[in-house]
C-alpha positions as CSV (number, residue, x, y, z in Angstrom):
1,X,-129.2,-71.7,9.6
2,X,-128.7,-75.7,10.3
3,X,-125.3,-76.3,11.9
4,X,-123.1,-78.5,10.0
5,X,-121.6,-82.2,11.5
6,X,-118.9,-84.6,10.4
7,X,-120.5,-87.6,9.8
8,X,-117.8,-89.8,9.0
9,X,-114.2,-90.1,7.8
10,X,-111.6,-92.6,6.5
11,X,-108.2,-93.0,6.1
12,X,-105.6,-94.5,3.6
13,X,-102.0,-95.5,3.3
14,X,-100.7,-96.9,0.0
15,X,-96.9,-98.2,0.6
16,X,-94.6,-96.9,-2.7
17,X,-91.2,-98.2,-2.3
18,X,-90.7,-98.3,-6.1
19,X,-92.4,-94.9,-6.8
20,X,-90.2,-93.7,-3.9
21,X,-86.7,-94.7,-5.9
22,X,-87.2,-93.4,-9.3
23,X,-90.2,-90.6,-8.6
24,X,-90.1,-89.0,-5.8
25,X,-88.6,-84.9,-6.0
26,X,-85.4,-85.7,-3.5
27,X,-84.0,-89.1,-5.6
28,X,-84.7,-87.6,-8.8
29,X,-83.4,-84.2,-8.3
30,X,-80.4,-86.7,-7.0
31,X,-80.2,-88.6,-10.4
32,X,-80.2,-85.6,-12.2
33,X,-77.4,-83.9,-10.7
34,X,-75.3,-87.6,-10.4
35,X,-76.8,-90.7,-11.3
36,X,-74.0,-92.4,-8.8
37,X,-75.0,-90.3,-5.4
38,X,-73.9,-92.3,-2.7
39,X,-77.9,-91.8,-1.2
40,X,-79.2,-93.5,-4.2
41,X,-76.6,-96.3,-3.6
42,X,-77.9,-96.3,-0.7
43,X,-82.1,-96.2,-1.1
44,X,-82.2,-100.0,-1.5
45,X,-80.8,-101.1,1.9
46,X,-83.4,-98.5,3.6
47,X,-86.6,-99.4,2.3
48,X,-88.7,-101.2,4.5
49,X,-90.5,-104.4,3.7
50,X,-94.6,-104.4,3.2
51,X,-94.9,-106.0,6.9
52,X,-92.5,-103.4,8.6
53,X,-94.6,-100.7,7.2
54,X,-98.0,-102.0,8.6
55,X,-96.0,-102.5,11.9
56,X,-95.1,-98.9,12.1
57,X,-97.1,-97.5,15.2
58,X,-97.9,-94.4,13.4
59,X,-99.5,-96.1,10.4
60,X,-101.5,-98.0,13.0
61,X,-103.1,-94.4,14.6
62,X,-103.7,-92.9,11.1
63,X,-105.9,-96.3,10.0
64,X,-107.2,-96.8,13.4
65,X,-106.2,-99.5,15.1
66,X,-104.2,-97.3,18.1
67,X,-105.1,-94.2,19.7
68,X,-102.4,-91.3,19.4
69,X,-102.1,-91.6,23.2
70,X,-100.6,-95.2,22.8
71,X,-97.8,-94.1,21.0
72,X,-95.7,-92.6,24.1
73,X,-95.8,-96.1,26.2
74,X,-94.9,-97.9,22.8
75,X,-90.3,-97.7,23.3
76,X,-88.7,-96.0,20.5
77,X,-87.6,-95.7,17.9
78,X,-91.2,-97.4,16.7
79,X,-89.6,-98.0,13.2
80,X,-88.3,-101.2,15.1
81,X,-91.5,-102.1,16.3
82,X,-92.3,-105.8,15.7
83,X,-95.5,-106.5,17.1
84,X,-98.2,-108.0,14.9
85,X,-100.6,-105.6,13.3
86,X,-103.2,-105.4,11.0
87,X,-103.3,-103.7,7.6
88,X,-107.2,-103.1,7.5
89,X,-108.4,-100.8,10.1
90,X,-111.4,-99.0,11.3
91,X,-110.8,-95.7,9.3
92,X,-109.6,-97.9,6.3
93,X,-106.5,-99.5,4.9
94,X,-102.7,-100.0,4.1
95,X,-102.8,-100.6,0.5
96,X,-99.6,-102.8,-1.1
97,X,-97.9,-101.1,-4.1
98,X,-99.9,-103.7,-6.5
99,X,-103.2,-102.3,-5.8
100,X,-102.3,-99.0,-5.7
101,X,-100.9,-100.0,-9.7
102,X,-104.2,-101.7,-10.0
103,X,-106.7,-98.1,-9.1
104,X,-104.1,-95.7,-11.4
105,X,-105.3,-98.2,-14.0
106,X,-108.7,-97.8,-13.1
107,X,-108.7,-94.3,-12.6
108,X,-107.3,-93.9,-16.2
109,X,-109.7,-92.9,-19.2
110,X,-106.8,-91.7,-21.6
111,X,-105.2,-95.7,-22.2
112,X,-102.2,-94.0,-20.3
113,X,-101.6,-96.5,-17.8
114,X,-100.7,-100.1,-19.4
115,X,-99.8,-103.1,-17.2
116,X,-98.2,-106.4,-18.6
117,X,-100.0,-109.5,-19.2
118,X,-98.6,-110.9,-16.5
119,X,-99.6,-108.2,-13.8
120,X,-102.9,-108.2,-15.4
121,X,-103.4,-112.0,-14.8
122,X,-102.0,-111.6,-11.0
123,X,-104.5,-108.6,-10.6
124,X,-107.6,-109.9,-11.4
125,X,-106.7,-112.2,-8.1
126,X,-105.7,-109.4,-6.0
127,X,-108.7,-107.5,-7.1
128,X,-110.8,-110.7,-5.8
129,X,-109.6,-111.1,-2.1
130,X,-110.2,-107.1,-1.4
131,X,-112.7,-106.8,0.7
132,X,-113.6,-103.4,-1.2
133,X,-112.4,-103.3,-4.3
134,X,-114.2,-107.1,-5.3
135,X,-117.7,-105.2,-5.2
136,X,-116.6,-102.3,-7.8
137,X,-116.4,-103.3,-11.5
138,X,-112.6,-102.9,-12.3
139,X,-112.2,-103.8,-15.4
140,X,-108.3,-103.9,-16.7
141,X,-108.1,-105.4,-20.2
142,X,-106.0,-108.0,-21.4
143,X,-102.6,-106.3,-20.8
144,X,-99.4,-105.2,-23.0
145,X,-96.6,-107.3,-23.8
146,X,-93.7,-106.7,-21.5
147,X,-91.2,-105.8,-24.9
148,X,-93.6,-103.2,-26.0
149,X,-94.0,-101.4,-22.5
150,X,-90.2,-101.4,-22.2
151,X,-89.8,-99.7,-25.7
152,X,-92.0,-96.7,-24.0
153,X,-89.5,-96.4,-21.3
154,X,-86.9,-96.6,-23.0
155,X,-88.0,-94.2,-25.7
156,X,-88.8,-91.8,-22.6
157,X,-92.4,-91.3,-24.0
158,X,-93.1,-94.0,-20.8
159,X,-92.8,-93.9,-16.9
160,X,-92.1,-97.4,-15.8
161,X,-94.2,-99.0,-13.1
162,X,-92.2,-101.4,-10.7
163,X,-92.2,-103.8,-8.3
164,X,-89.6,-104.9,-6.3
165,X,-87.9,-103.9,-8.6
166,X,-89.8,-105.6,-11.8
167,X,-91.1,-103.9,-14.4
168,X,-94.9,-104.2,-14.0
169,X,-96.5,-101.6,-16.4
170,X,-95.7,-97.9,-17.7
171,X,-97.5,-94.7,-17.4
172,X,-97.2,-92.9,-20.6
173,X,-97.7,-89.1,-21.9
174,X,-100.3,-87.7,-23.0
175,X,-99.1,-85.1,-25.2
176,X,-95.7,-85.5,-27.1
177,X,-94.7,-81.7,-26.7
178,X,-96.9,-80.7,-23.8
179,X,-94.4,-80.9,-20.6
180,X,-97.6,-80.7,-18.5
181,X,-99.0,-83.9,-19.5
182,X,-95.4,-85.4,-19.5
183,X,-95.3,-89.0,-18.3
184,X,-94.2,-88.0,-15.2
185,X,-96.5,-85.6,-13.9
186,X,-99.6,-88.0,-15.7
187,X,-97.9,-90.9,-13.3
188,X,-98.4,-87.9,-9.8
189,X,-101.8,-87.4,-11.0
190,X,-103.0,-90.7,-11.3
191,X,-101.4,-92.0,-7.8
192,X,-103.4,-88.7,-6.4
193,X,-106.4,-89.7,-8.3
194,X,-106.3,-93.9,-7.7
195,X,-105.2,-93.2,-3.8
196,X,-108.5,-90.8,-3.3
197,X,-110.6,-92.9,-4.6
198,X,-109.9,-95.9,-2.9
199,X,-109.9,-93.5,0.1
200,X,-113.4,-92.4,-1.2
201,X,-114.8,-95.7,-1.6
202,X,-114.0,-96.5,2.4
203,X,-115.7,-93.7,3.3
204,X,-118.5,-94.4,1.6
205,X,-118.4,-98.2,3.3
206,X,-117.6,-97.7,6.5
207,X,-120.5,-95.0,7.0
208,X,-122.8,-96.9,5.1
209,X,-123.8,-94.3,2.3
210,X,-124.2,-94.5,-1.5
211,X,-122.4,-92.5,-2.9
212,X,-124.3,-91.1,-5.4
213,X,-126.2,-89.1,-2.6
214,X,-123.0,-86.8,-2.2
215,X,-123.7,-83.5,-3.6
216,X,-120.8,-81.9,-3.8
217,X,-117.0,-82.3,-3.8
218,X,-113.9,-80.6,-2.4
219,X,-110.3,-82.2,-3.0
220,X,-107.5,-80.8,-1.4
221,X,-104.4,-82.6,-2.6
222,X,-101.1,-81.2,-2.9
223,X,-101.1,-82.0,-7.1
224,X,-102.6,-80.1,-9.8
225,X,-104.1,-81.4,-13.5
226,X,-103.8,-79.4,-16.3
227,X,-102.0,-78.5,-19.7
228,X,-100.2,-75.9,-21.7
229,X,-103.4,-73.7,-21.8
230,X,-104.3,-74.0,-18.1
231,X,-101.8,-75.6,-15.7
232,X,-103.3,-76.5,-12.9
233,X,-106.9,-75.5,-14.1
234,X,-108.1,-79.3,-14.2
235,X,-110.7,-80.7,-11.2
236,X,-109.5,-83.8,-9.8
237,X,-112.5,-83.7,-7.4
238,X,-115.0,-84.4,-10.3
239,X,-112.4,-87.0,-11.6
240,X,-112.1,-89.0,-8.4
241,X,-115.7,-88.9,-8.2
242,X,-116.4,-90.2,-11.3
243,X,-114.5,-93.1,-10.7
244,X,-116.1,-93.2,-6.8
245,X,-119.2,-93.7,-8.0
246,X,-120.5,-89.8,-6.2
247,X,-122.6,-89.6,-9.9
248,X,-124.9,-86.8,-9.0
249,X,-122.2,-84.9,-7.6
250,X,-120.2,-81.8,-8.8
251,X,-117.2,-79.6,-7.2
252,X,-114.0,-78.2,-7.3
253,X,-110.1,-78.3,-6.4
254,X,-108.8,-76.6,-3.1
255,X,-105.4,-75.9,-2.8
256,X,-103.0,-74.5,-0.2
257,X,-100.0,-76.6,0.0
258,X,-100.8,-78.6,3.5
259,X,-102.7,-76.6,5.2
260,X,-105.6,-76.9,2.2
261,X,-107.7,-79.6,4.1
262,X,-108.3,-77.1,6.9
263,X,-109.7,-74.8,4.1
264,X,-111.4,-77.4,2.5
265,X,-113.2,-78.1,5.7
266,X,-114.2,-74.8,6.5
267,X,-116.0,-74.5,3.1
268,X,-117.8,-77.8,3.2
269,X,-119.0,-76.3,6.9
270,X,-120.3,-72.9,5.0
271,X,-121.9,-74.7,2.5
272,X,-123.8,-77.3,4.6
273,X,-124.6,-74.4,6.9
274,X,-126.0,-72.3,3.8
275,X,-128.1,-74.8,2.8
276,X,-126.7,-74.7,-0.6
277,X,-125.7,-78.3,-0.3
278,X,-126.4,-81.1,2.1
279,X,-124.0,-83.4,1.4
280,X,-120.5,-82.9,1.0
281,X,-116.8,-84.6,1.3
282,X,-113.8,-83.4,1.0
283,X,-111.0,-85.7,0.1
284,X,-107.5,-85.9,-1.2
285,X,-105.1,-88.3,-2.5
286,X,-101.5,-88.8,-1.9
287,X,-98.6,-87.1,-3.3
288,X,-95.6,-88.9,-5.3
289,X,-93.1,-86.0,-5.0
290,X,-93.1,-86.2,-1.1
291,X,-91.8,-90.2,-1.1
292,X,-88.9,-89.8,0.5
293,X,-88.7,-86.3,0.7
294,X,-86.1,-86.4,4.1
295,X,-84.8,-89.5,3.0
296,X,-80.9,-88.2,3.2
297,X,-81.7,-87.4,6.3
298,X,-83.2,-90.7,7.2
299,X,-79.8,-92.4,5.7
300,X,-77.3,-90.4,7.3
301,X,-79.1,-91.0,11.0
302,X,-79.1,-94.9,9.9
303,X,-83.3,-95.0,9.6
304,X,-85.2,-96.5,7.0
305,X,-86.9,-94.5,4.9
306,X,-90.3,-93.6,6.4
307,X,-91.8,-91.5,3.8
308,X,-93.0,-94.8,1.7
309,X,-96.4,-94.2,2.0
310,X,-98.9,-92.0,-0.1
311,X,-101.7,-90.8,2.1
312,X,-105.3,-90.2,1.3
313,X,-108.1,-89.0,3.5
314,X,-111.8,-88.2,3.1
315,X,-114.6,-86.2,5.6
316,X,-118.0,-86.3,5.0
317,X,-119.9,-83.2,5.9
318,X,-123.5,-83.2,6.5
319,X,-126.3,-81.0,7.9
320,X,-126.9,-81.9,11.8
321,X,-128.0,-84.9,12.9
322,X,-128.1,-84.5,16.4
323,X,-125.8,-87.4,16.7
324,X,-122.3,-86.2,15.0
325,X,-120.0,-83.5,16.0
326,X,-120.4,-80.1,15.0
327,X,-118.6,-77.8,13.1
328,X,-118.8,-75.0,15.0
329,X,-117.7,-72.0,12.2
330,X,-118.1,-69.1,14.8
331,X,-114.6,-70.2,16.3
332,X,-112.5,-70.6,13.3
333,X,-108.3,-69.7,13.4
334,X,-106.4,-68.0,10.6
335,X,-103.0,-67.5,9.5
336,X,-103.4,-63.7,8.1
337,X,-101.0,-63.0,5.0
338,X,-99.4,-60.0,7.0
339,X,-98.4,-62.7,10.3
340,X,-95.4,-63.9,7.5
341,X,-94.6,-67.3,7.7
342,X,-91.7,-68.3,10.3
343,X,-93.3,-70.7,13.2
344,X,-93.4,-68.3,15.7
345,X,-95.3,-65.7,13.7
346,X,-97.3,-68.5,12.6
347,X,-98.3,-70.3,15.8
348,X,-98.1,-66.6,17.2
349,X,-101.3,-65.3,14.5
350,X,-103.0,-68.9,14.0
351,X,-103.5,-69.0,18.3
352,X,-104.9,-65.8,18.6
353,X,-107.0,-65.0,15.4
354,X,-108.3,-68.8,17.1
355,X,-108.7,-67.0,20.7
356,X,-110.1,-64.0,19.0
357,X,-113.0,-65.9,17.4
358,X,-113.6,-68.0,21.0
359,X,-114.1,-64.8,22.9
360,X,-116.3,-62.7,20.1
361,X,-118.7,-66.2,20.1
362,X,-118.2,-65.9,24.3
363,X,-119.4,-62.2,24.6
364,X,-116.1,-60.9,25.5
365,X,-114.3,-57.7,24.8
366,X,-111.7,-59.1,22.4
367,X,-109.7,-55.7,21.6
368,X,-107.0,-56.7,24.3
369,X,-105.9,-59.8,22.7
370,X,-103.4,-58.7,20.4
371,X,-101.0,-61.0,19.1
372,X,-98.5,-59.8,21.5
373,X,-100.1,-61.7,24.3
374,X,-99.5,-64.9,22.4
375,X,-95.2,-65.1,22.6
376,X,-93.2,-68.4,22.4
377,X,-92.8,-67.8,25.7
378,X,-96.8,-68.8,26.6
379,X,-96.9,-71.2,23.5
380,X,-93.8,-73.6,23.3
381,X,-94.0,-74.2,19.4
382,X,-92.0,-77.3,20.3
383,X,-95.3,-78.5,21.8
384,X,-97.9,-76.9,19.6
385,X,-98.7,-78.7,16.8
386,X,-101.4,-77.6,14.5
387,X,-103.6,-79.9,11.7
388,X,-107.2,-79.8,12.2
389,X,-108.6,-77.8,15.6
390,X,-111.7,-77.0,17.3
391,X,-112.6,-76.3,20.8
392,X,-115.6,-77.8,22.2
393,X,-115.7,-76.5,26.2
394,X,-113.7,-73.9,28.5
395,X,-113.6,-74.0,31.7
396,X,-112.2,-71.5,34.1
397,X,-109.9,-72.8,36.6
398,X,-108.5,-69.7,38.4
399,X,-109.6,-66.5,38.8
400,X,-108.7,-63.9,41.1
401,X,-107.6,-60.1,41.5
402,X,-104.2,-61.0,39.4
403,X,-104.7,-63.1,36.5
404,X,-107.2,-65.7,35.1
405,X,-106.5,-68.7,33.7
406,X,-108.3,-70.7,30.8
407,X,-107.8,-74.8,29.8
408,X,-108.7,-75.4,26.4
409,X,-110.3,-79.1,25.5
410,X,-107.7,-80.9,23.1
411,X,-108.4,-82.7,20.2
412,X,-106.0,-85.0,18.6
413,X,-102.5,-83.4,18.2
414,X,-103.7,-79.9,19.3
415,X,-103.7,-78.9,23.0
416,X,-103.1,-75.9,24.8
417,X,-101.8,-76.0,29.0
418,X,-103.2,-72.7,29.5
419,X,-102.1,-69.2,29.3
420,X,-102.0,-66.1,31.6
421,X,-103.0,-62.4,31.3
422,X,-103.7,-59.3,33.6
423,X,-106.9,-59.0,35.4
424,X,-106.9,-55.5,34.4
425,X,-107.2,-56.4,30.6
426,X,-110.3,-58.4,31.5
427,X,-113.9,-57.5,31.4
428,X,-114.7,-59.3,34.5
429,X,-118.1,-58.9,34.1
430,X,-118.3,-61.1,31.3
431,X,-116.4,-64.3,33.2
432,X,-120.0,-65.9,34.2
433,X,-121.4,-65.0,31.0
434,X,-118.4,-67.2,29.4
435,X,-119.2,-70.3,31.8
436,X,-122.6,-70.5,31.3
437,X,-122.0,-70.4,27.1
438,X,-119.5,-72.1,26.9
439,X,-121.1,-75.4,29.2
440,X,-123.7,-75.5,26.5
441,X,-121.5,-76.2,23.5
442,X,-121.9,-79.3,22.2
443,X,-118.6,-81.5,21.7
444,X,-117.6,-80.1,18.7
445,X,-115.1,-80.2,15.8
């Protein structure tokens, strides 16, 4: 059985100021309930401007222009950060608000999405100076008068499309009694569907492959497509690869609220390693309900509001290369559906289901490492942070009659100090064996 590697990945940020004021869950669960909330009032003077958003230092890690160990000598808070930065990086991009407009209109194949004449006529220009989206063919029609896309809006058959405040297009329903392909939810799924595949096509360019030799596809979004007869049933995977140009490619929808990626991920490993496909990425768009999901918060601590960004992200998952990190599927973590869900059962079950799996692949006795050796008190949760783990090396630091201690290699934002148990609870014999494995591993991921 070939190991499976990840051969490449990018990253995408689309900033959503206007989506963020009139779609996302927090401001319109606010209008609802009173159209005059003082934090509505109050949205406008929080928004950050396009440049303040690239600045952000944490935008910068996620498109790869700073590593996430820069952040702690960069002062705080790094929402006031000013220093120049760039909105193209190595893992891919922070899109404007006009382009993202501009991919929802090219991932549409109902005529949903209609943009004015005007926007239509800027477009073509923006479309020009991008460095990736002037090599796809992006074709956006002539455009709608402005009075007949504000009639839709009005007429609530429409979800307006703004810009600065500008009414730039509408996203309309695609069923008048169907509240599943309401305006609204059409708008969420083609912002999921435009920001995954401009995350697509970056991964596509910055590993040099054509996409039409991916196999198969896994998106892991937190939205769902569907209608009355099977909410939630639709496949945005095969949508955003239509549109990503992946056209020998098949696959399927993941879900699993955040967490789905790491699922995602460990089926595109199984089936690399199966054989059953080659090729594979896993990708996901971003998610129009979270913009500005803590934003009360954010305006009652004085902050802008820094959830004006839709993410996207995309992995590529090959057979081994010799060159690219493995996926090493023998040591894989789980958070079991008995463990419940606070964060200390959950840190508590992920860790050691994690440990479990290390010392089964290390030829240790793993029937003393319950989840009872795992308290808060060895793992601060404060300073345990889990997204996407692996473990490439271990190496035993102290051993003697008392305890033994292990330090685990970290990998982005997950890292373990080291943790303690009784000698007695060891099988000693098996400490060389574990050295000698374990020096072997690759650097995996």
């Amino acid at each position: 059985m070939k190991n499976a590697v990840i051969k490449g990945a990018s990253y995408t940020l689309a900033y959503s100021p206007d989506l963020l004021k009139r779609n996302g869950s927090t401001q319109t669960a606010a209008i609802a309930k009173d159209p005059a909330d003082p934090y509505i009032a109050a949205i406008p003077s929080h928004l950050r401007t396009f440049e303040q958003a690239v600045q952000y230092p944490p935008n910068q890690v996620y498109i790869g222009n700073k590593k996430p160990e820069d952040l702690p000598c960069i002062p705080e808070p790094w929402f006031k950060c000013t220093e120049k930065a760039d909105r193209f990086g190595p893992f891919g991009e922070i899109a404007t608000q006009k382009e993202l407009y501009i991919l929802m209109k090219y991932a549409d194949v109902f005529e949903l999405v209609y943009l004015t004449e005007e926007f239509t006529a800027e477009a073509a220009t923006i479309i020009q100076n991008h460095p990736v989206m002037k090599n796809k063919a992006i074709a956006l029609g002539e455009g709608h008068p402005k009075a007949e896309i504000e009639k839709l809006v009005q007429s609530h058959t429409a979800e307006g499309l703004y810009d600065n405040d500008v009414l730039v297009g509408c996203v309309k329903q695609a069923h008048d009694t169907d509240p599943n392909l309401s305006s609204h939810t059409m708008l969420e799924n083609l912002v999921t569907k435009g920001s995954g595949i401009l995350t697509a096509w970056h991964l596509a360019e910055l590993e040099g492959i054509n996409a039409a030799d991916i196999e198969y596809i896994i998106e892991c979004s937190e939205e769902a497509a569907g209608d009355v007869n099977q909410r939630g049933g639709g496949n945005i995977a095969k949508a955003v690869g239509e549109k990503a140009g992946c056209v020998h490619a098949t696959g399927c929808d993941i879900r699993g609220f955040c967490a789905a990626p790491v699922h995602a991920l460990a089926n595109a490993a199984a089936l690399v390693r199966s054989g059953i496909f080659k090729t594979v990425m896993v990708v996901a768009g971003g998610s129009v309900p979270k913009l500005g999901m803590n934003g009360k918060d954010h305006v009652k601590k004085e902050m802008p509001l820094l959830e004006d960004m839709v993410g996207g992200f995309a992995v590529l998952i090959t057979e081994d290369d010799g060159v690219n990190p493995i996926i090493n599927t023998d040591v894989i973590g789980k958070h079991t559906i008995s463990s419940g869900s606070s964060p200390t059962s959950s840190t508590s079950t992920c860790s050691s289901s994690f440990l479990h799996s290390v010392f089964v692949s290390s030829g240790f006795s793993v029937s003393v490492f319950s989840v009872s050796v795992f308290s808060v008190s060895v793992f601060s949760v404060s300073a345990f942070s889990v997204s996407v783990f692996s473990v490439s090396a271990f190496s035993v630091s102290v051993f003697s009659v008392s305890a033994f201690s292990v330090s685990v290699f970290s990998v982005s934002a997950f890292s373990i100090s080291a943790f303690s148990v009784p000698a007695s609870c060891i099988n000693v014999e098996k400490a060389s064996d574990m050295a000698s494995s374990s020096s072997s591993l690759r650097s995996t991921a």
